[in-house]
Every structure is written in C-alpha cells, then in structure tokens.
N, C-alpha and C positions, 0 to 999 in steps of 0.2 A: 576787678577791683583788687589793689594791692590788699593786704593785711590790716596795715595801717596806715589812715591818710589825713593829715591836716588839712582844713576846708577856708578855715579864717584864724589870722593871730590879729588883734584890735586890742590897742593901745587906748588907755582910758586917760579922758584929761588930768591932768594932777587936780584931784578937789582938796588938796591938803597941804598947808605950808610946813608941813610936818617932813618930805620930801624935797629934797633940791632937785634930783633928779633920778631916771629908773629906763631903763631898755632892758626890753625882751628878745631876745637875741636868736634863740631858740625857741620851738620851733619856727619853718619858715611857711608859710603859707603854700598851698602845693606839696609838699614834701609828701610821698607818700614809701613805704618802705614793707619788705617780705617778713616784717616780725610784730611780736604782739608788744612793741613800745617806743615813744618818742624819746630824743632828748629832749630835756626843757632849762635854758642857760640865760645868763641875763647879769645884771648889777641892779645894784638899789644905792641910791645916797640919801641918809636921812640929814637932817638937822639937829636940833637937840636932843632928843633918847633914837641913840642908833637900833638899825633893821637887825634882826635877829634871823627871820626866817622870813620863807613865802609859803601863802597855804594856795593849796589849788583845790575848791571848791566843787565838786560834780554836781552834777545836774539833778542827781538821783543819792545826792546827800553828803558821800562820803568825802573824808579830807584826807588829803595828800599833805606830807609838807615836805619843806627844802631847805637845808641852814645856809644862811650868806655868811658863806668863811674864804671864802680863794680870795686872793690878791688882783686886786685889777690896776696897776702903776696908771693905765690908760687913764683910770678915771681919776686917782687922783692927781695927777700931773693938771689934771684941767678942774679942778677943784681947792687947791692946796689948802692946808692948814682948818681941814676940815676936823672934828673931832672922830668920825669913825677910822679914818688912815685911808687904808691900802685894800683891807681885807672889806671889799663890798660888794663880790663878786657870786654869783650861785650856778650850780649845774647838775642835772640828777638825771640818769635814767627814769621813764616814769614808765608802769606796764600799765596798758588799756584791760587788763583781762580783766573780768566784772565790770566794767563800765559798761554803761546802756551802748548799742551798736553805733546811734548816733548820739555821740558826746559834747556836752562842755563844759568846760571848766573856768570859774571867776578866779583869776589871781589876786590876793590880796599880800600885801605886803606886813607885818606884824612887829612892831616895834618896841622896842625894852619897857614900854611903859605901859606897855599891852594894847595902845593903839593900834585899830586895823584900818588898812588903808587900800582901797581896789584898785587899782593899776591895770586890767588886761584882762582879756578874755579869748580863751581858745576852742574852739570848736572841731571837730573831727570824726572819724567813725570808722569804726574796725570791725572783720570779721569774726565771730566767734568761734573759738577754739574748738575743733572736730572731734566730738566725741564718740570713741570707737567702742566704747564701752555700752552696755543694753543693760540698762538697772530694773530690778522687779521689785524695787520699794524705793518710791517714791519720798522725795524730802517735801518734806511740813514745818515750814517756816514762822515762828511765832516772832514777831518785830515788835520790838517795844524799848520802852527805857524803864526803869529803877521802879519800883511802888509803885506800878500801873495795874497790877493785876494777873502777869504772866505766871506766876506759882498756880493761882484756883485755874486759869483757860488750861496750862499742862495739865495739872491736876485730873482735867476733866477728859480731855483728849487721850491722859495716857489708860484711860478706863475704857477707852473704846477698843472692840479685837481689831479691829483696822489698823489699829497707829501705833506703831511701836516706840515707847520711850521708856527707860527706866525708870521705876516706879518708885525713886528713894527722892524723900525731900533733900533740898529742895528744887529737882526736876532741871539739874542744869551739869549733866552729864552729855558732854557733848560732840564724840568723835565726829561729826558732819563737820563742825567748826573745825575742830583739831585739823581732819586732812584738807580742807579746804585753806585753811591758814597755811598750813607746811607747803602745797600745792603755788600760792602766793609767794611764799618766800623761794621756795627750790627756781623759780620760772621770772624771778624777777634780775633782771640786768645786775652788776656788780656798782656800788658806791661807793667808795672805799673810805667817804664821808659818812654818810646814814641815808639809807633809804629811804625813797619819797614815800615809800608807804608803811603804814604800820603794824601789817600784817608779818607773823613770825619774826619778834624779836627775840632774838639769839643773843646770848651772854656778849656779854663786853669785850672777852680776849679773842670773839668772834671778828679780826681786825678788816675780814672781807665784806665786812658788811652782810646783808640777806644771801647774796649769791655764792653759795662754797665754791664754786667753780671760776670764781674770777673771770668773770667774761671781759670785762673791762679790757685785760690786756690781749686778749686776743683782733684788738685793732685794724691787725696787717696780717689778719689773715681771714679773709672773708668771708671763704666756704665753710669753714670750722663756724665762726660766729653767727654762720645762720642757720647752721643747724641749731646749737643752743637756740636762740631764740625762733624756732620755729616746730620743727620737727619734736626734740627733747621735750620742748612746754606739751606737744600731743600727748607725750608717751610719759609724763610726769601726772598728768590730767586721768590717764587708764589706772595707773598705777593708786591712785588716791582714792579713785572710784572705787580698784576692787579692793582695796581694805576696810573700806565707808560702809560696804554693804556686807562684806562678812561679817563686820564688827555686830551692824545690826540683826541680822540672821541670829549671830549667839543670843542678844539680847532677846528677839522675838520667841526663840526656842526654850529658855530660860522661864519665860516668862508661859509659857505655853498659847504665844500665838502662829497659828501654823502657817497661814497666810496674809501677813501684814500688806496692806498697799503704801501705808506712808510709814516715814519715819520723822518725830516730831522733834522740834531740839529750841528753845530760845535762841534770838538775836537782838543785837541792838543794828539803828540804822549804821554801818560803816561800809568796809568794802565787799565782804561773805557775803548778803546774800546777793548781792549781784555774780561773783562767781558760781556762787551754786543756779542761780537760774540759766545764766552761760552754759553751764554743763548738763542741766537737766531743765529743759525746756516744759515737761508737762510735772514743773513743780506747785506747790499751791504755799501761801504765805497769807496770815492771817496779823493784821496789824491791831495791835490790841493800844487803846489812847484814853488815857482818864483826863480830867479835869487836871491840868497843869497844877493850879493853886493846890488842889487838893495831893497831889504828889510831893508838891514841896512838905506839907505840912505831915504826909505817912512819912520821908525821910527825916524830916529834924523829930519825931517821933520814937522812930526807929534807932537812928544815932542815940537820943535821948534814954531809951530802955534798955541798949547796949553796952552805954559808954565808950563808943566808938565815933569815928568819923570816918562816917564811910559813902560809895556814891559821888565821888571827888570832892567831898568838902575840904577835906585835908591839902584838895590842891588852890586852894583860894585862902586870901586871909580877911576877908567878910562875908555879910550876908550880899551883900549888894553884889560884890562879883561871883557867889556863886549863883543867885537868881539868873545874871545875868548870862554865866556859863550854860543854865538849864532852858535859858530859855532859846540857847546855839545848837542845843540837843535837842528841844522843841523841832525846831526848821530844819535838821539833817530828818527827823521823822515823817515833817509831812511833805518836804521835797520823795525820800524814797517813795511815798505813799503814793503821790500826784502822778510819779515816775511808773509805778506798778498798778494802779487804780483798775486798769480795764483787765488785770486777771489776778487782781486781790482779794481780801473781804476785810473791812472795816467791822472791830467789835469796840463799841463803848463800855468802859468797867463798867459805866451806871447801869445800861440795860444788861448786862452780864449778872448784875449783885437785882436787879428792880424785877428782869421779866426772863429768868435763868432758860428755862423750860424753850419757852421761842428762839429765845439767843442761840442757845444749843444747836437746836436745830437747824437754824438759820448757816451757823457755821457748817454742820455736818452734809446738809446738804450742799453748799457752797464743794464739798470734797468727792461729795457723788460716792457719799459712803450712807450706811443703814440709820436711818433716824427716826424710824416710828417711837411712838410716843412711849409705849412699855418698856423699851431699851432706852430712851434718854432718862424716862424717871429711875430707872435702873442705873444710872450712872450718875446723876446728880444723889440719888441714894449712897450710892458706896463712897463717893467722893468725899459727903459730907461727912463723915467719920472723921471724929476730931481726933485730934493725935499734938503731943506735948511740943514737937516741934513748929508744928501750925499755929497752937497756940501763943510762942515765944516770937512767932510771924508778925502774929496782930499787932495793931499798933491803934485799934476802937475795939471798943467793948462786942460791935456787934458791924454788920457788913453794911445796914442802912446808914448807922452812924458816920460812918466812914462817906458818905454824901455828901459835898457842900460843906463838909468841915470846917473848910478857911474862912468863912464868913464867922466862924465864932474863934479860927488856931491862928486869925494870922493879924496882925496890930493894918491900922489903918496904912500907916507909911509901907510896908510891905505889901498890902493889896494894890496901892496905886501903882507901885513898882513893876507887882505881877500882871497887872494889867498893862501896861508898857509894854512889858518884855514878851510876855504870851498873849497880846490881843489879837494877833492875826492871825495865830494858826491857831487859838482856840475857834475863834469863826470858821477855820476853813476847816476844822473837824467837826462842826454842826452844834457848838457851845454859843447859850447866849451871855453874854457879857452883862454883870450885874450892874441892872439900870441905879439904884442906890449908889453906888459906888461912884457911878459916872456922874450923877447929881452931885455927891459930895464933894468930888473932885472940881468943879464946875463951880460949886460954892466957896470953896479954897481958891480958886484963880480970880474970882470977884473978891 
C-alpha cells in the first residue's frame, strides 16, 4: 500500500441553482502516492453571491478549508460576463495526517451569503505515520465544546496520581495540543495561498504559508520532495513527541506524581485529536456532551456575567446564525465520537453533576486506572473545594440547577430553533427531545 491513495472522487448532482457550474479536478481516482497528502484543485461558478471557499468535511469531524482565488480564463471564456470574473479557481495541498486510516471527505462549496452547497465526495486511506518514539505517559483526551462541563471532568482527573495535568484553573494548559499543532503545521505541504488546514497559524508576514520550507517549489526535483514529505514528517513526529513528554515529566514531578500513566489535556472536535491517536495508538479520550439547549443557555450566561462575547459569538451577527453555527460544532462532535466510539467513553454532564461517584468510576475504570470507592470519594472530596475562580465559572446557583435550564433560559422561538439545529445528535447522544415542545410546535403548524 502506497502512503496515500485515493479510492473514489464522486461528483454530486448540483441540488442548487445557486451554482452554474463546479469540477473537481484534483484528486484523481487511483492516484495513489509515497507522502502523507493529496492535491485537491478544482473551479466553482456561482451565481448571484459568488463561492468564497470549499470546506472538506472528514468523516471523523474536522474541517479543512480552501479559498477559490486563482484565475481560471478556461472557465470564464465559457461562461462570460458572469459576476464572479476570472478568479474561480482553487488548489491546496491537503495532509491526511490525523485523518481516520480509511477517509472521507464531503466537499462543500460556501458562498458570500454563507450558503453551503455539497458538490463531491472523496474517499481514500493512508498509512499512519511511523512512530519511532516509546512514550511512558500516555495522552488523555477530554473532547468537548464550550459550557459542557470540561473544567469539573479535568478538575477531577487532574486529582487522580495517574493523570497528569496542571492543576491551575482553568485546566487548559496544554503542550500535547501545542506540539501536535506545530507537528501539523511543520509536515504540512506549502500554500502559498492558505493552508487547507487550520492547524498552526503563523502570523501574516508568514508569506509561506504553514510550510517554512517551501516545498511547493521543490516541483522539479523529486527526491528532495520526498523526503520532506515523508521521511522529515517521521522525524518532525519524534521530535514533538520528545518535547510532549518531557514537558509532562516536569509537570508530573512538580506536582509530585512519580509515575503518571496518562497525561490529560482538553480538546474540541477538530484535526488534534486525530493526530495524536495516529501517533499514540493505546490513547484513551473521553467525550464529555451536555444538553445542547442547555450549553447555549450557560454561554449567553457566561457572556452575560462577563460582558463579553465569547465562544464565536463575536463571529456571527445574530442569535439565529450562531444557534446555527453550534449546532456545526454539535455534528463535528458526534461525527468524531461515532468515528472513536469502539475505544472511547461517553460522559453525560447530567450523570456527571446527578450520579458523580458512578460516573467517576465508570470513566476511571474505562483507563484501567485505581477506582475503589475511598479514592474516588477522596477526589470528588478535594475537587469540591470551592475556590473564587470556580466561583466566577458558574453561571446557576447550584450544579442541579444548571439541568434542563432552557426550558425556563430559552423563549419559545429559540427552543423550536434548537430543536431544528440539535435534534439529531441530541438523539444520537442518548437525549430525549421534549415531547411539550414538539406538541406546541405541532399546534403552531395547525
């Protein structure tokens, strides 16, 4: 098996007259090649609000994306007098590293008016990057998005002698991310556009895009460019590793644990932890999933006791597109989750905050670390020590309150909304959808 090989590229009907026209050019079906990334090139023609970008969608959540800026005369010569011109054209190195072994990716096309439009689908599968490195602490992956709960699951984790994480709130010190980001950017292809991915972004006067080395112009000369992309990405991958675990080493010593098995760190669904499970195969990741409605309502909460906007609100200019946004960060979550399910563990905040003591242990044991019951009450003990920052955390009076919320934080026309935008992967995280709500909406359509 090469490295990397494209298996299918499948052109999707145009369901949009938003679209005149769109080819996928890159990759080719068959292709397969000695490095860890395809090209992916192509044109887009919209219609009335011109294509801005393409996202490539994984299987296992994360988004890539790719600006249509080159000039394609081809297209518009057979198009004229179109209002996007000339420049309809896209191309990006993309790297496979972190993608699941067997990959795909939905192209969607994304246009000035925020319309997203699917076009294409590519499938493919790569070998994971050789790691010559032998780690003796293990990464402990906490997967989540914004107000779910990740602050109290560290909190609790960093109380155990097994798991090393810095103990200062709030609990998002994170060198695993750091080299695995740098790791992403050192090993990704040059762009001299923007990189499809958005792992280690580098200042602006960075004119080479993610890759300092400019691979790009190395074109015409082939032995040099495979080495960068193949060998270098091995010995880029050593290098990350042994910084990742000295780093922790200090912290565990620091901290006086002598022999840590994991080292715990937050994540959101994107391209990390798929790299890190690439390089460390017997990792463990624990996806922690609240009540969507209820997460909307600890953020506009949290903003609200702040006076900030934060959590991307700042990047939307209503309620309705950021629902919407959260409910894209919904589905990057439970795609990773569906992706890692057979060596994950799912914690619900409810049974975390409702039945602490089982949940505990349910996670602990999931790590095949010490969980008798005088040691978990011992750490749901120290944890609960309230402290002014936790405090300024809260966003309910008390951790039950904080249950079901949205049924008294959220107006009717936002419940029906959330339930739109989060009713399938709140089912597919084991929530039932409020039968009230679904009457009342039912009533409103008669």
């Amino acid at each position: 098996m090469s490295t990397t090989e494209i298996t299918l590229v499948e052109r999707l009907e145009r369901g949009s007259d938003a679209l005149l026209g769109f080819s996928i050019e890159l990759p080719l079906a068959g292709a397969a090649k000695e490095a860890y990334d395809f090209e992916f090139a192509g044109w887009v023609l919209a219609g009335q609000s011109a294509a801005v970008e393409i996202e490539l969608i994984a299987n296992d959540g994360p988004v890539r994306t790719v600006p249509i800026i080159f000039p394609r005369p081809d297209v518009a010569s057979c198009y004229p007098g179109t209002p996007q011109g000339t420049k309809v054209g896209f191309w990006a190195p993309v790297s496979v590293i972190g993608m699941t072994p067997e990959f795909e990716l939905l192209v969607y096309v994304i246009l000035e008016n925020r319309l997203r439009v699917p076009i294409g689908r590519i499938r493919g599968r790569h070998r994971a990057v050789p790691s010559r490195f032998e780690p003796t602490i293990q990464p402990l992956l906490v997967t989540s998005l914004g107000r779910t709960g990740t602050t109290w699951m560290m909190r609790l984790l960093s109380e155990h002698p097994s798991v090393a994480a810095l103990r200062i709130y709030p609990y998002e010190t994170r060198p695993g991310r750091y080299w695995m980001q740098l790791l992403g950017a050192m090993t990704e292809p040059a762009n001299q556009a923007l990189s499809a991915s958005k792992l280690g972004n580098f200042d602006a006067e960075w004119w080479v895009s993610q890759d300092p080395f400019v691979r790009g112009s190395l074109c015409n000369n082939a032995p040099l460019q495979q080495w960068f992309n193949s060998r270098f990405v091995e010995q880029v991958a050593i290098l990350c590793q042994r910084s990742l675990e000295d780093c922790y080493r200090e912290i565990a010593a620091v901290q006086n644990q002598r022999t840590p098995a994991y080292f715990a760190e937050k994540h959101i669904p994107d391209e990390v932890p798929g790299i890190i499970w690439e390089l460390y195969p017997n990792s463990r990741e624990i996806f922690v999933v609240r009540d969507f409605r209820d997460m909307l309502c600890s953020i506009r909460a949290f903003n609200a006791k702040r006076g900030t906007l934060n959590f991307g609100r700042d990047l939307v200019a209503s309620e309705e597109q950021y629902i919407s946004r959260l409910g894209l960060q919904a589905q990057q979550l439970l795609s990773g989750w569906k992706s890692r399910s057979q060596r994950a563990c799912l914690v619900r905040y409810e049974d975390l905050v409702l039945h602490p003591t089982e949940t505990l242990q349910k996670v602990l044991r999931y790590l095949g670390v010490e969980s008798g019951n005088s040691l978990v009450e011992d750490i749901l003990r120290r944890a609960s020590v309230d402290t002014p920052e936790l405090e300024e955390h809260r966003t309910s009076g008390t951790a039950l309150a904080s249950i079901a919320r949205w049924r008294h934080g959220l107006d009717l026309k936002s419940q029906v909304l959330c339930e739109q935008v989060f009713g399938d992967s709140l089912k597919e995280f084991g929530y039932n959808l409020n039968e009230e709500l679904s009457t009342r909406m039912a009533g409103q359509d008669r």
